[in-house]
C-alpha positions in Angstrom: 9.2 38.6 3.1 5.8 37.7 4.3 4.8 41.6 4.1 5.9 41.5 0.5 3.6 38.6 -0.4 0.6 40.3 2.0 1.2 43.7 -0.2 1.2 41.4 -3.8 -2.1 39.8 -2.6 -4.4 40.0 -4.4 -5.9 36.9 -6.4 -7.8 35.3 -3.5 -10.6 35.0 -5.5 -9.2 33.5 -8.4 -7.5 30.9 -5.9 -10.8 30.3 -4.3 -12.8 29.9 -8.0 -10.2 27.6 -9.2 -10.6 25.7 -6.1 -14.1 25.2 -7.0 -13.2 23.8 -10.4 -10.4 21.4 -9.4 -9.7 17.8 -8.8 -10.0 16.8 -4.6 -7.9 14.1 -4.2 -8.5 12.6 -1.3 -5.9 11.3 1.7 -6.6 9.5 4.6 -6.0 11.1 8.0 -3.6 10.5 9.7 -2.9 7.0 11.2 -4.6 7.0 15.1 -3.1 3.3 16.3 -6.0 1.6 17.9 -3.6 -1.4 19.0 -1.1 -1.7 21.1 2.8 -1.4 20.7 5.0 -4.4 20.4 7.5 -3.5 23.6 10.3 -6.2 23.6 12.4 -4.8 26.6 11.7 -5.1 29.7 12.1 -2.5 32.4 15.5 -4.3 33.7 17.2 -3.9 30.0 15.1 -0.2 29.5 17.1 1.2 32.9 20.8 -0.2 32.0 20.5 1.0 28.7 19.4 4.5 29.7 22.1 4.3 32.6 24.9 3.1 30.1 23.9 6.0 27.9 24.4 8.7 30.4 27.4 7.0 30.9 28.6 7.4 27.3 27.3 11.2 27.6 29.5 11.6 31.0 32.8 9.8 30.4 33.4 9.4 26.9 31.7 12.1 26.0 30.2 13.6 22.2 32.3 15.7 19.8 30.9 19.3 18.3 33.0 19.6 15.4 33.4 23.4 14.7 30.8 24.7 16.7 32.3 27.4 18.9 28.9 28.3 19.7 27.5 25.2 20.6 30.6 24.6 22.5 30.3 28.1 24.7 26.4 26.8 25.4 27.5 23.2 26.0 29.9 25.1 29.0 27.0 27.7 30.1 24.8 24.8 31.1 27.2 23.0 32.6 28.9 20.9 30.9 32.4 19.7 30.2 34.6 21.0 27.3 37.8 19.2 26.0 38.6 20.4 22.8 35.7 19.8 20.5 34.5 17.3 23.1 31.3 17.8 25.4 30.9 15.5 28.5 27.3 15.9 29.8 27.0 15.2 33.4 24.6 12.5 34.5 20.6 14.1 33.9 22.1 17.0 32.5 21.3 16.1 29.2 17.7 14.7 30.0 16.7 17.7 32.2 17.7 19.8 29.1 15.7 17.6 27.1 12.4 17.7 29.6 11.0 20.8 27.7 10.6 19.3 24.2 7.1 18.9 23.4 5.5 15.3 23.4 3.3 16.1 20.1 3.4 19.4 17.9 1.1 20.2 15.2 2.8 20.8 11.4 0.5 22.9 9.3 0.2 22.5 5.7 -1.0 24.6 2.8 -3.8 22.8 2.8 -4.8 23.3 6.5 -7.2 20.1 6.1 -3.9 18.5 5.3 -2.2 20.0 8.8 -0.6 16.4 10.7 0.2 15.9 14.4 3.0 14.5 15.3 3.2 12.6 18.5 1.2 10.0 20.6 -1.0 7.4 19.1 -0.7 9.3 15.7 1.8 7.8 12.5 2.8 10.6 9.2 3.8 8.8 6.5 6.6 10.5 4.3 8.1 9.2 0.5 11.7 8.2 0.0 14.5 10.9 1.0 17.8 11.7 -0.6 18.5 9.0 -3.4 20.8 10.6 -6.2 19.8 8.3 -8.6 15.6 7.1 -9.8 14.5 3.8 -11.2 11.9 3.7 -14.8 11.1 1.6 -17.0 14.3 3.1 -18.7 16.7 1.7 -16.4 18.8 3.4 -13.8 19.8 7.2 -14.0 20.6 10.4 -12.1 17.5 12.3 -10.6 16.9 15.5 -12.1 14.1 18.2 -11.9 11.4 17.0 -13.6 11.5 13.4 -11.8 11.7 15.5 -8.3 8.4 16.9 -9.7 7.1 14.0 -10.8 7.7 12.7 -7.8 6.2 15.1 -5.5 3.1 15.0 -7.8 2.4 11.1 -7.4 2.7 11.9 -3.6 0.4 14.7 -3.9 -1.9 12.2 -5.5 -1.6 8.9 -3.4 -4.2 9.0 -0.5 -2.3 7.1 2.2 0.2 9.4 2.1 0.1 12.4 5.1 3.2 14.4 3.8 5.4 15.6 1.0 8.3 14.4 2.1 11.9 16.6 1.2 14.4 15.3 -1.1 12.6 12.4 -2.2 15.2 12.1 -4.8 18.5 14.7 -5.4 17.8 16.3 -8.8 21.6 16.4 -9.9 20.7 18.8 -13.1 20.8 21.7 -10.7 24.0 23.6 -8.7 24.1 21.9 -5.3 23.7 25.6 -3.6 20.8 26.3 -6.0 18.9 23.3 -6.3 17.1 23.5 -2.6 15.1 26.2 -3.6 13.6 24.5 -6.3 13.3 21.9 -4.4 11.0 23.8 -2.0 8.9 25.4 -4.9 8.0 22.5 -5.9 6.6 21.5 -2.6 4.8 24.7 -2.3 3.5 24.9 -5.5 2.9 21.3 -6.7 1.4 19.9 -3.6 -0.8 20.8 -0.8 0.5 18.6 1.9 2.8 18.9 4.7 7.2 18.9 3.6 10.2 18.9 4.9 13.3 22.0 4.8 16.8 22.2 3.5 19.9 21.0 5.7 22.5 20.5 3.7 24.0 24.2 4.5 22.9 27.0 7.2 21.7 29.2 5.1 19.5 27.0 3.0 17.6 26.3 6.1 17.4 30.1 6.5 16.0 30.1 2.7 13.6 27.1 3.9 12.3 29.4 6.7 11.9 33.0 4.7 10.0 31.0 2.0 7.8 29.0 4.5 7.1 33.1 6.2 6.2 34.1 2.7 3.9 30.9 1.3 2.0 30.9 5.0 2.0 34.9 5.6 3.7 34.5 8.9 4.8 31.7 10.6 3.9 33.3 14.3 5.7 30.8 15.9 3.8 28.2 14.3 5.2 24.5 12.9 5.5 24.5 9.2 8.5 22.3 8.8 10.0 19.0 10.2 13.7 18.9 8.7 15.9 15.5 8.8 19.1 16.6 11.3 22.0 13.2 11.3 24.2 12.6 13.5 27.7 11.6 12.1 27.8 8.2 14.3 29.5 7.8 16.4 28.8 10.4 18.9 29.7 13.3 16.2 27.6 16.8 15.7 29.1 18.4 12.7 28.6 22.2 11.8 26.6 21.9 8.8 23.7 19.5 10.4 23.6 21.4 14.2 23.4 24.9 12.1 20.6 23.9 10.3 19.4 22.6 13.8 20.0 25.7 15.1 18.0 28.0 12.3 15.5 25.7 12.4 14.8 25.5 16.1 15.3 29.3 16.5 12.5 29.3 14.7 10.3 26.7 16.1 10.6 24.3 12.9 10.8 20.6 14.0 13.5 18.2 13.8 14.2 14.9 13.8 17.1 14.0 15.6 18.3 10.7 14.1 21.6 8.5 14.7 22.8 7.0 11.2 23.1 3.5 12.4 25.1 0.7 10.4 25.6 -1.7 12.8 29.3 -3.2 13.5 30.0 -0.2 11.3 28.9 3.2 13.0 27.7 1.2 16.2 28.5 -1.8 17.7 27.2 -5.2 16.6 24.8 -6.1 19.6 21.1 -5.0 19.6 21.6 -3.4 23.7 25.3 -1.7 22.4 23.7 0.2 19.4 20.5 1.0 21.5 23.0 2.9 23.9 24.7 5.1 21.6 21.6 5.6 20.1 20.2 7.2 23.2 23.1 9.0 24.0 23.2 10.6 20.9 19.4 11.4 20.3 19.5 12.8 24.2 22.8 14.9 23.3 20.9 16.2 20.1 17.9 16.7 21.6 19.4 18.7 24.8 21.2 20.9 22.3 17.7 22.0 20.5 16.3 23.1 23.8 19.8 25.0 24.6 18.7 27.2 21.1 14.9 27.6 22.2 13.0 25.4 25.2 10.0 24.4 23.7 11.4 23.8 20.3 9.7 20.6 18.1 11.6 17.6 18.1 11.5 14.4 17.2 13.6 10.9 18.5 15.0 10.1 15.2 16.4 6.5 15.0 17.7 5.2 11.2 19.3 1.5 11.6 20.2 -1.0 9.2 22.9 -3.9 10.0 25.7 -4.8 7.8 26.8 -7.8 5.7 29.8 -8.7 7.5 31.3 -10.5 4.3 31.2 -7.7 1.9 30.2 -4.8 4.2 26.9 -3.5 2.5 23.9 -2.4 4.5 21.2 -5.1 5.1 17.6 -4.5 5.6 14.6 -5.9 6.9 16.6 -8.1 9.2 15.6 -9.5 12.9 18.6 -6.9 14.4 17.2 -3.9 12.9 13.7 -4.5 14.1 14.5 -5.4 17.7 16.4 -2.2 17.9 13.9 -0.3 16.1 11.4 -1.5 18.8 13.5 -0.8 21.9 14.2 2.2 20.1 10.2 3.2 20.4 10.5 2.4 24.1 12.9 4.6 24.9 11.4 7.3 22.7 8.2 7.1 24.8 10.1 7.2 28.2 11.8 10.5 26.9 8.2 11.9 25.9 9.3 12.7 22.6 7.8 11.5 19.0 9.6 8.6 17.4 10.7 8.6 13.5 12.1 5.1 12.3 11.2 2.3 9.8 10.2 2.5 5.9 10.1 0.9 2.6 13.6 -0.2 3.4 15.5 -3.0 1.1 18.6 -3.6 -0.4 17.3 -5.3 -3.4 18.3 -3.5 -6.9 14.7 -3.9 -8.8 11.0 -4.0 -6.8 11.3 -7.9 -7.1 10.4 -10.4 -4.3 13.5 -9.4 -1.9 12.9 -5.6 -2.1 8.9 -6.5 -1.2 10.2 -9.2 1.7 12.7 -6.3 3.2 10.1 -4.0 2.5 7.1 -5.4 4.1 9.2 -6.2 6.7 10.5 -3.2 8.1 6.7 -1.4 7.4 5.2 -3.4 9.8 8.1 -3.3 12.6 7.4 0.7 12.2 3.4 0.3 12.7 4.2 -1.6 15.7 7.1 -0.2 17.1 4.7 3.1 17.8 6.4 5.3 15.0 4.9 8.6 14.6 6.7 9.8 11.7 7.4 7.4 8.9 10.3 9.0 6.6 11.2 6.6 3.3 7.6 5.0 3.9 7.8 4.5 0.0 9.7 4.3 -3.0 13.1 3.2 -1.6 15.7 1.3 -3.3 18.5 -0.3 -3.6 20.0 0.9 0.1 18.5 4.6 -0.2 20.5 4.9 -3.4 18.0 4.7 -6.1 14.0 6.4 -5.8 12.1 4.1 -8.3 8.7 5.2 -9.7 6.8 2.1 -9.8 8.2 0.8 -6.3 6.9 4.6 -5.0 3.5 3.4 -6.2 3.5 -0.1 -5.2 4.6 0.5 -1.3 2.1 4.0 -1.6 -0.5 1.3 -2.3 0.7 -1.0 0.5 0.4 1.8 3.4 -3.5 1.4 2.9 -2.8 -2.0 4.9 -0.7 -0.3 7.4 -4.2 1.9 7.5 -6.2 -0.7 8.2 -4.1 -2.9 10.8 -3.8 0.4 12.9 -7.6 0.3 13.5 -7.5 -3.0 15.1 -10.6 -5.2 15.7 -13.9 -3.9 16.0 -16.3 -5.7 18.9 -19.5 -3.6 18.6 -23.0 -5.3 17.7 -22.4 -5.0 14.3 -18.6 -6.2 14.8 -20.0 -9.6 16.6 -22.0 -10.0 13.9 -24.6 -12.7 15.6 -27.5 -11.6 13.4 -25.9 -13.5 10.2 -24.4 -16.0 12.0 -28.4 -16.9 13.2 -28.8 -16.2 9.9 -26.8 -18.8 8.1 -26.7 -21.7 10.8 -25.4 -24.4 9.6 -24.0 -25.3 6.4 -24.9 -22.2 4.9 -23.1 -19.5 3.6 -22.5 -15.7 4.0 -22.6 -14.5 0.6 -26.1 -13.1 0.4 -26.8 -12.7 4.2 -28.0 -9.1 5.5 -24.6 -8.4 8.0 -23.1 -9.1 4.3 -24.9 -7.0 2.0 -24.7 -4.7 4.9 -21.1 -4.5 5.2 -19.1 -5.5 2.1 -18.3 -2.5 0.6 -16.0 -1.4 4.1 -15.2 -5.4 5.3 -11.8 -5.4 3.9 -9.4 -3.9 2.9 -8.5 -3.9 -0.8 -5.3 -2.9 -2.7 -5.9 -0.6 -5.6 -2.5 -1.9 -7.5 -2.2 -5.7 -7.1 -3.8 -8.4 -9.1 -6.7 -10.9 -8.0 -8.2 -11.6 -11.5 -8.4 -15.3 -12.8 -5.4 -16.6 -14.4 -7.3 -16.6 -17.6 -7.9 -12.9 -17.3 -5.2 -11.9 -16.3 -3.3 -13.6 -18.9 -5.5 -12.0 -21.5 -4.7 -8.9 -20.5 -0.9 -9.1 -21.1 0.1 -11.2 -18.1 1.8 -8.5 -16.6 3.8 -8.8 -12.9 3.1 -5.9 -10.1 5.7 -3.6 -11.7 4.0 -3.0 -14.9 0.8 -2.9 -13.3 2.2 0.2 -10.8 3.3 1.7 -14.2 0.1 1.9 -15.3 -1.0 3.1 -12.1 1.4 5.9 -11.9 0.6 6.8 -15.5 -3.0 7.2 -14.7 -2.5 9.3 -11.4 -0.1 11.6 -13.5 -2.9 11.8 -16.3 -5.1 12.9 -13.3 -3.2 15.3 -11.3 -4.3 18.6 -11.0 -2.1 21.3 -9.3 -3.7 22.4 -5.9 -5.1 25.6 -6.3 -2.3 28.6 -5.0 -3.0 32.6 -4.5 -1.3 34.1 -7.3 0.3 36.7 -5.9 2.0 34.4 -3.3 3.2 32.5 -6.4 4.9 35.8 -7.4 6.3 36.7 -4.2 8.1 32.9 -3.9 9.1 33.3 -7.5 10.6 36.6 -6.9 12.7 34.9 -3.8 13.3 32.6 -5.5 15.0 34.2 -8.4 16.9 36.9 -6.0 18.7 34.2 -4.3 19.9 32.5 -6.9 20.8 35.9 -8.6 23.2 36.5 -5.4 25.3 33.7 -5.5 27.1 31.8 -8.8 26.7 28.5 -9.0 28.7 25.5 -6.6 28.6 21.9 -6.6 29.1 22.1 -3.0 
């Protein structure tokens, strides 16, 4: 496929002129944490856990639900087969997992845009997955167009590093067919780093060829980090580890994450969960090194708790951070990169408990020492709903996250004893030179929220945060210019594109 799209190009300079003549939107690099991360277990709780989860891996064991071939590798490296069970003998499963890189590069169309993944760094991805979106409208089913939309407005928010993948499920398209659009979009209406398809095999496979066509080649090199679950507990089904399995074959990163609702798919106690989590993430990421040693991965942990009175997910509670930062912990033992936290809430509308959850599980990720930030805006509603305006209101938020990851300046200027000599006492800072010097970068400033007098602001309509982040999404829309794209590798996705949905009629399934 990429030989097609080298023979078809031919509009380089086109590309190039219209690049000339386009809108640059800016984004901020990605996040380089300049403070330190917030460890809250010690080295006593750190070694039972990782001893109780090599327990779990040895005695109780994980299941590979029709996978004969994971099964036959399981039994070629050593382990123990039972039926669809493997039991991993002790270090087995972290020897295995030794050869996973501790940071990996994902390029991007843009190659400015390219992210690392890994040590200090944190990649901040939209919402993934919701069926349903939020307007001013009400609540609906996602289709097409709001994907797009969607995928535009994260094109166009600078604190975003990524794309995302589903960042909501547009249900006006056959469920086999509706991946590849999916991925056009990506390619076409963004420039920024995304995510593949793996909800089947062989759309994985179709996430790769496209990826060898849009890049001309992959040569080995990282253009996709894709979102493998585990089925807690300690389950591998065949769908998720054979999208594993394209994708690592072909050096394409993935996150290797534990669906964790506790007292529901884990236990209810913060050391319990963090055990199967590690068992499971080890057993995941030990099977991605059995397909290719070497292959991207990433310690994926997702973890909300659960109302035990009516059995609906919680967020932005005490349990889920503490495990999301001994999660980190353990992650950086391993020497992997660490994907947890987001705009997580349970609340139906962006109101005051969706921003309390919300702000609440954004900042445990900051300092928990995440490196890859999935649902990091425009969640809803337990991952149910993708909401517009919420998208643009926790978009504008991740400037703080920015900022607080720079920690505190102690340079000359930083000490800032010149206007302090300068004022004295009973003066004030307004007009000093350290001021007039520095105002324009002293703090940080949202670009959505209100500070106006109430006099003003009531003239202007009175209006709350959501109708301001509707105007603010209607003026990034009104300004969004589609990056710049070689025609002829246009032609050549379209034409894959079109082919693959020729072969095959469409499924809901």
């Amino acid at each position: 496929m990429a030989e097609t799209a080298r023979r078809k190009r031919g509009g380089g300079g086109a590309a190039r002129r219209a690049e000339r003549t386009s809108t640059k939107v800016e984004t901020a690099g990605t996040i380089l944490r300049n403070i330190p991360n917030f460890e809250i277990l010690n080295e006593e709780a750190l070694e039972i856990i990782e001893s109780n989860a090599e327990t779990v891996l040895a005695e109780i064991g994980v299941a590979f639900v029709e996978n004969p071939k994971a099964l036959n590798l399981w039994r070629e490296a050593g382990a123990e087969i039972d039926g669809e069970t493997v039991r991993i003998p002790r270090g087995l499963a972290r020897k295995l997992c030794a050869t996973a890189p501790s940071t990996f590069t994902q390029i991007a169309r843009n190659p400015d845009r390219a992210v690392e993944i890994g040590g200090k760094n944190l990649v901040l991805a939209p919402v993934y997955g919701p069926p349903f979106v939020r307007d001013a409208g009400g609540r609906r089913y996602a289709t097409m167009a709001d994907f797009e939309t969607f995928v535009k407005l994260g094109q166009m928010s600078p604190w975003l590093h990524h794309s995302g993948g589903t960042v909501c499920e547009p249900t006006d398209i056959p469920v086999n067919k509706r991946h590849l659009d999916m991925l056009m979009a990506h390619m076409t209406l963004s420039d920024k780093p995304f995510m593949g398809s793996v909800t089947e095999p062989s759309r994985a496979r179709d996430s790769i060829e496209m990826c060898d066509i849009l890049f001309g080649g992959l040569q080995d090199r990282t253009a996709m980090v894709s979102l493998i679950n585990i089925n807690s507990p300690l389950t591998f089904d065949s769908i998720m580890m054979g999208a594993l399995e394209e994708y690592a074959a072909a050096n394409q990163a993935c996150i290797i994450s534990p669906f964790i609702v506790g007292g529901a798919m884990a236990p209810v106690s913060v050391a319990g969960t963090l055990t199967q989590v590690l068992a499971e993430v080890m057993a995941g990421v030990a099977y991605s090194q059995l397909i290719r040693p070497g292959a991207p991965v990433i310690f994926g942990a997702f973890v909300t708790s659960i109302d035990m009175n009516s059995g609906a997910p919680t967020f932005g509670t005490p349990e889920a951070a503490q495990i999301t930062y001994g999660a980190g912990q353990l992650a950086r033992r391993m020497g992997l990169p660490y994907r947890s936290a987001g705009s997580f809430c349970g609340s139906k509308l962006p109101d005051a408990q969706a921003a309390y959850e919300t702000a609440n599980s954004l900042n445990v990720g900051l300092l928990a020492g995440v490196n890859f930030m999935l649902h990091a805006c425009g969640w809803l509603e337990g991952g149910l709903v993708a909401d517009f305006e919420k998208f643009v209101m926790d978009a504008d938020q991740l400037g703080a996250l920015h900022k607080l990851a720079q920690g505190v300046a102690y340079d000359e200027n930083a000490q800032a004893m010149d206007a302090i000599r300068e004022v004295g006492p009973g003066g004030h800072y307004l007009g000093c030179a350290h001021t007039q010097a520095n105002f324009k970068t002293a703090f940080w400033r949202s670009n959505l929220l209100d500070y106006k007098p109430f006099e003003t602001w009531s003239e202007e309509g009175a209006r709350d945060t959501r109708a301001l982040a509707r105007v603010k999404m209607d003026a990034m829309l009104a300004a969004y210019e589609e990056p710049p794209m070689d025609p002829a590798v246009r032609e050549a996705l379209k034409d894959y594109v079109d082919r693959r949905k020729s072969e095959m009629p469409d499924a809901n399934i």
